[in-house]
C-alpha positions in Angstrom: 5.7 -1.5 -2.2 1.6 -1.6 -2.1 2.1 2.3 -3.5 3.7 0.7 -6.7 0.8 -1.8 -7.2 -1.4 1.0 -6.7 -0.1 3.0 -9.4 0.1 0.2 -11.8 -3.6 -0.9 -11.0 -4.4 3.0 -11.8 -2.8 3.0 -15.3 -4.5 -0.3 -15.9 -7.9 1.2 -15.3 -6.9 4.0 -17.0 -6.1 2.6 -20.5 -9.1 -0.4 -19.9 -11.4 3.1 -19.7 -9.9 4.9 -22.6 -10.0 1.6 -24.3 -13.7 0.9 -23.9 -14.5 4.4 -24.6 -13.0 3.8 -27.9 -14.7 1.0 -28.6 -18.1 2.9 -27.4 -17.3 5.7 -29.6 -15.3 4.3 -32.6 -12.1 5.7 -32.3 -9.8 3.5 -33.2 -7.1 6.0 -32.1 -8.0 5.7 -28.3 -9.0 2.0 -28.7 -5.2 1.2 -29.5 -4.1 4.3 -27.1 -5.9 2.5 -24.3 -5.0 -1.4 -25.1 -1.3 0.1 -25.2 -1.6 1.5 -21.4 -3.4 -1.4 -20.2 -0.6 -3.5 -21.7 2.4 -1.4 -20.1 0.8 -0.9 -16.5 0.0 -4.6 -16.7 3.9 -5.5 -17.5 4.9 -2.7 -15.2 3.2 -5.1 -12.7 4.7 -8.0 -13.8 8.2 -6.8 -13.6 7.5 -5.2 -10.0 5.8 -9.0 -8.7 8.7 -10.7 -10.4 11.2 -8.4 -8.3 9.4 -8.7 -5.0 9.3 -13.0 -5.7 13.7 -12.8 -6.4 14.0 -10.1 -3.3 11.7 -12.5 -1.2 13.9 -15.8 -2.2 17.2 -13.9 -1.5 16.0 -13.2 1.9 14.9 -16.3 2.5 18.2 -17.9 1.1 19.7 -15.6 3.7 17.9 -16.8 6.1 18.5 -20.4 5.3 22.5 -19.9 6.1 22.1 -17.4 9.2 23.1 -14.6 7.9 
């Protein structure tokens, strides 16, 4: 699932970019634009880490019992 990660990582740079250049340029417009898609790829993350942690426990619970 590294391409996942990627993509996430990607949008985070994304919206941290548009973010700054708000800031640079006064546009509070982009600045919020930018927080919001830092925010989301950052929770997209998040939800994709916390699914990978339960899929690595049910394996190891199978694992545990044989199966």
């Amino acid at each position: 699932m590294a391409g996942e990660t990627i993509r996430n990582k990607a949008e985070e740079f994304k919206g941290q970019a548009k973010e700054k250049f708000g800031d640079l340029t006064d546009n509070k417009d982009l600045q919020a634009e930018g927080a919001f898609e830092k925010t989301q790829a950052q929770a997209k993350q998040a939800a994709h880490d916390t699914k990978e942690h339960i899929r690595d426990a049910a394996d190891d619970a199978r694992n545990d019992f044989g199966h």
